[in-house]
N, C-alpha and C positions, 0 to 999 in steps of 0.2 A: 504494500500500500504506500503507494507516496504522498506526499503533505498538501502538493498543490491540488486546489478548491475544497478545501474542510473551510468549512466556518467557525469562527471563534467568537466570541463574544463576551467584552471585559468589562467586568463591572468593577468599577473604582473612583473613588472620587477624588482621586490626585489627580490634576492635569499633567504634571510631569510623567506619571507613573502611565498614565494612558497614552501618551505622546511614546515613549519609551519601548514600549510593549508594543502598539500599531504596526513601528516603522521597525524593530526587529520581525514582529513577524509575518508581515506582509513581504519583506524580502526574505523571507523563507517560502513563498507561494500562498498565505493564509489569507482566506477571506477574512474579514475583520469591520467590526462595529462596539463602540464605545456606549457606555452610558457610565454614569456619574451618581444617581442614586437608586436604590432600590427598585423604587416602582417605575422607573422609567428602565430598567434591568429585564425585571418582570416582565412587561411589554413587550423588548425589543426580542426575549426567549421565545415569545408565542410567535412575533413577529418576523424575524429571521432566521428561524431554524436550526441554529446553531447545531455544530457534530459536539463543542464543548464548551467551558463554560469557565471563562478565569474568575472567580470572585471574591473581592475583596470583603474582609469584616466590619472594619469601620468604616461604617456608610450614613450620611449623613441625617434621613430620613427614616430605614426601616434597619434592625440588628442584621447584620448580615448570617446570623444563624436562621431568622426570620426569613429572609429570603431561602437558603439554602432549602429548609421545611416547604416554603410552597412550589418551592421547584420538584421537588421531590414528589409531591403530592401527582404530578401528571408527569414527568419524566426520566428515563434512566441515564439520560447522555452523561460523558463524564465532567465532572464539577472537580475543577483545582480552586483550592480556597488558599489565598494570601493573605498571613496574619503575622503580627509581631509578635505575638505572646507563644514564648515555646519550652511552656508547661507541659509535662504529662497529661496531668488533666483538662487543657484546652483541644489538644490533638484528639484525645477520646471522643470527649463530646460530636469535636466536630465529625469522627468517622461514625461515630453512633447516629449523629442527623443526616448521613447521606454523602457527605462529602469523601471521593473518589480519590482522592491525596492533597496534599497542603506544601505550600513553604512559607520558608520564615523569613522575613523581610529581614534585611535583606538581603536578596539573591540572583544570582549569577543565574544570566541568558542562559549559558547554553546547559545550566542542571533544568532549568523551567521548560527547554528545548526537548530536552530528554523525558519530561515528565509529562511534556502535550505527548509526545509521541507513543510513551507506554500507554497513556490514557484512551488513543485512540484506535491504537492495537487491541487492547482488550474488548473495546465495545465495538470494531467495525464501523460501518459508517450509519449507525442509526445517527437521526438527528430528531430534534424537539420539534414535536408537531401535535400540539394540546388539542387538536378538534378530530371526534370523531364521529364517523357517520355510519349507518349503515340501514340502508331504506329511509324509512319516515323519521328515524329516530338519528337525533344530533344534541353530542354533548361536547361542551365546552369546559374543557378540564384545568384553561387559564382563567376564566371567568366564572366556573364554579356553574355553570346554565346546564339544565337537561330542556330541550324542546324534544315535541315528538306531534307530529304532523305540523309545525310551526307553532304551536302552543305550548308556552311554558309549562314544567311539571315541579313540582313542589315536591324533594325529598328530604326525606329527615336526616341529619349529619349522617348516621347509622348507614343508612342505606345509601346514602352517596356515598361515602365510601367504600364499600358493597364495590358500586358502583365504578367506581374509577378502579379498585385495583382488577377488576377485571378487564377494564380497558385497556389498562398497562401493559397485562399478557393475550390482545386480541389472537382471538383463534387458536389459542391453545390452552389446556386445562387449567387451570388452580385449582391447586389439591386440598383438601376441604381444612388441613393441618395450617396449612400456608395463612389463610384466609382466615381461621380462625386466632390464628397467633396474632396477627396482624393488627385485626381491629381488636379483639377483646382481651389478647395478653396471652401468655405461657399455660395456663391456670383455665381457659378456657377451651383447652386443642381435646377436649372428650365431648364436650355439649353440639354437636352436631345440632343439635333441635335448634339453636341457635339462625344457624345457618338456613335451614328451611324454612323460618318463621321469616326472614327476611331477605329472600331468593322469592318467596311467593309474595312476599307485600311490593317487591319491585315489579313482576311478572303484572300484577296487578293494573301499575302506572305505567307500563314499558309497552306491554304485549294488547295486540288485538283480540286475541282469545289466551287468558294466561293457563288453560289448560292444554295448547297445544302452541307452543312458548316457539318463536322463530327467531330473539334476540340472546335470550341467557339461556341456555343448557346444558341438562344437568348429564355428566358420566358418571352414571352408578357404581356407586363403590369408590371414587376417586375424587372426584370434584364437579366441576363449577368452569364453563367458559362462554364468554360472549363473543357472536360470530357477526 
């Protein structure tokens, strides 16, 4: 895989530190787009596709752990996070919210070079694309929206989240363990019933007949996938 046309997208509110990072890595072949705070970050994630994701913590508007969590929420692209603080304890947090590797300010191009380039190896070229469709039904995984024939649907956190982590593995299982760890904790991976009471209250808001379901379907014995 070579470097040139991935897209990057750096979230930082130095203008030095964005100016710096641009023009190394665009003369490395990188597509490249800047934002300065959080929710203009946010945006630019739905908006350009990004294959990865530089992101700085101290951001002037939103914690950049804050951001990290809502990116998380609808994508797996990998997330380099740039922090001063190089604590034990900051490093965890941050690989426990999502974050894909980190460095510590400050640092050398070409380890950051080295670290775009494992980060992109592992993940392939998926890139951030928060909207998904399939027939009547479109959900918005940066704007947190379910429509379905064009009409808003109203679900409960519970069940959007349901929700989205199925969309995360479109057309492929989630295993009922996965699903159940997930939303309800370690402590809940035996309560199946769980899962059924809110597979059928989506079915419910999702499907035109939710006794014969054409969005969420269930493989018995295994899990849970939406197609």
């Amino acid at each position: 895989m070579t470097d040139a046309r991935k897209r990057i997208l750096i979230i930082d509110d130095e203008e030095s530190i964005r100016a710096l990072l641009r023009t190394n890595l665009e003369s490395h072949g990188f597509e490249i787009v800047c934002a300065e705070t959080g929710q203009s970050g946010l945006q630019l994630a739905a908006d350009f596709h990004p294959h990865l994701i530089i992101l700085d913590l101290g951001l002037p508007d939103i914690d950049g752990f804050q951001v990290l969590k809502r990116l998380r929420e609808w994508t797996k692209i990998p997330i380099l996070v740039l922090t001063v603080n190089d604590n034990e304890e900051t490093k965890v947090e941050l690989l426990d919210a999502g974050a894909d590797d980190y460095l510590t300010k400050p640092f050398g191009l070409p380890e950051l070079l080295a670290r775009i380039r494992v980060g992109l190896r592992h993940h392939g070229a998926i890139e951030a694309t928060p909207i998904f469709i399939s027939e009547d039904l479109r959900v918005d995984l940066n704007l947190r929206e379910v429509t379905l024939k064009d009409a808003k649907v109203k679900l409960t956190s519970t069940e959007y989240e349901l929700l989205s982590l199925l969309i995360r593995s479109a057309g492929r299982v989630v295993s009922q363990s996965h699903l159940l760890i997930s939303i309800w904790g370690p402590n809940a991976v035996s309560q199946s019933h769980y899962l059924r009471i809110y597979v059928a209250q989506l079915r419910k808001k999702l499907e035109a007949d939710p006794s014969v379901p054409q969005h969420i379907l269930t493989e018995p014995g295994v899990g849970y996938k939406i197609v």
